[in-house]
BAMINU-734031 format. One record per residue (C-alpha): residue in three letters; x, y, z; residue number from 1. Coordinates in Angstrom, 1 decimal. Layout:
# BAMINU-734031
REC    aa       xx       yy       zz     i
REC   ALA        X        Y        Z   NUM
...
This chain:
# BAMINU-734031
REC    aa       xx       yy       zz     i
REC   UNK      0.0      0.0      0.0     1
REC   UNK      1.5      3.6     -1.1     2
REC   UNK     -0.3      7.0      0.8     3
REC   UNK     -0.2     10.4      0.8     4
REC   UNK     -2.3     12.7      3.3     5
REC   UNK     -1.5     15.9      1.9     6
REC   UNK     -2.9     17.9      0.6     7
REC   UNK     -5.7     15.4      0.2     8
REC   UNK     -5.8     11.4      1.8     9
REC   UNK     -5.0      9.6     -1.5    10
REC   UNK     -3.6      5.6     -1.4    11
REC   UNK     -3.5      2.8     -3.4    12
REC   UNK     -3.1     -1.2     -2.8    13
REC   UNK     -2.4     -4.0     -4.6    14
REC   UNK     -2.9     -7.9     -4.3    15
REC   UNK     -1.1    -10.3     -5.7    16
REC   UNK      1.5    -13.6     -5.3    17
REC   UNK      5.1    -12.4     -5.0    18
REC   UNK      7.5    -14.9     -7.2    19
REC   UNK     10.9    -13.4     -5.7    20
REC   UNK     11.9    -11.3     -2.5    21
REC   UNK     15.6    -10.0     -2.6    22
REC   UNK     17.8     -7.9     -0.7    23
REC   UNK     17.6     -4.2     -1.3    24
REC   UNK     21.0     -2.9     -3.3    25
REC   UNK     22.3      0.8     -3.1    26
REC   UNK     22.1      1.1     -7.1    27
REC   UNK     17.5      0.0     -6.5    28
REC   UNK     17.7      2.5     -3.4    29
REC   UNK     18.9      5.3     -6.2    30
REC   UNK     16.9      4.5     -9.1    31
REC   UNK     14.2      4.2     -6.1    32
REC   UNK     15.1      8.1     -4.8    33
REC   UNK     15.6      9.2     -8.2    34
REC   UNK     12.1      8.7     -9.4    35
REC   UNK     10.8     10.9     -6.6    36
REC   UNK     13.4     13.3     -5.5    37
REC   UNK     15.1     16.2     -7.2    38
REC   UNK     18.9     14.9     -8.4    39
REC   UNK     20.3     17.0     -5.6    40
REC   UNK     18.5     15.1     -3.3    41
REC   UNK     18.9     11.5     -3.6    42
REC   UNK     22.6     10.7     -2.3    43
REC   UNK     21.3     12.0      0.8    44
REC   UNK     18.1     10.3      1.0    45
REC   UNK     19.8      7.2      0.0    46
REC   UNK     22.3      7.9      2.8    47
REC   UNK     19.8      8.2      5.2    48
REC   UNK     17.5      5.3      4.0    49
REC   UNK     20.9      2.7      4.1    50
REC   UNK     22.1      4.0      8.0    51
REC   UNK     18.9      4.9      9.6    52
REC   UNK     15.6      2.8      8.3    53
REC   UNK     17.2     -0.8      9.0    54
REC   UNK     16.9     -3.8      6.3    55
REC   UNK     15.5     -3.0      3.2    56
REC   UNK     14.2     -5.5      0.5    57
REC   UNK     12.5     -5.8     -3.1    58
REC   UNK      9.3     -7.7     -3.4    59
REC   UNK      8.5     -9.3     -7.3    60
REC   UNK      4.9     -9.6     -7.6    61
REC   UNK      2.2    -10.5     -9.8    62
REC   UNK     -0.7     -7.8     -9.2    63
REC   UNK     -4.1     -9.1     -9.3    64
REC   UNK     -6.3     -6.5     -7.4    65
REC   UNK     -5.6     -3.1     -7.2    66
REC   UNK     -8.1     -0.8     -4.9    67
REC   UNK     -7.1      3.1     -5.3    68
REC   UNK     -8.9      6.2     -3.7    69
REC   UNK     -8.8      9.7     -3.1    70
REC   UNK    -10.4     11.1      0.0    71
REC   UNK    -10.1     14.5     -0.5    72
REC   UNK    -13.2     16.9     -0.6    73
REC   UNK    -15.8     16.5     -2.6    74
């Protein structure tokens, strides 16, 4: 499940079997931070993520459900 609470509640979840779970890699944790955060941004985020947020890892999955909403006002 991926959320956001400003400015509006938004999230969505998927459902499905995962085929492979690995161990997260500093090169995924950048492509990761890169897709999100402004270039100036990610060696530091990454940084962070690898000494203070504990073990990472990458689920494979094949999604079958997905539920999505936004919350925000009507």
């Amino acid at each position: 499940m991926v959320q956001r609470t400003e400015p509006t509640v938004r999230y969505v979840s998927v459902e499905g079997p995962v085929s492979r779970i690995t161990a997260d890699s500093r090169d995924q944790a950048v492509q990761m931070a890169a897709r999100y955060l402004p270039a100036d941004r990610v060696e530091d985020f990454v940084e962070y993520e690898q000494t203070q947020l504990g073990e990472h890892v990458t689920l494979y999955m094949q999604p079958e459900h997905w539920v999505s909403a936004d919350l925000g006002q009507g």
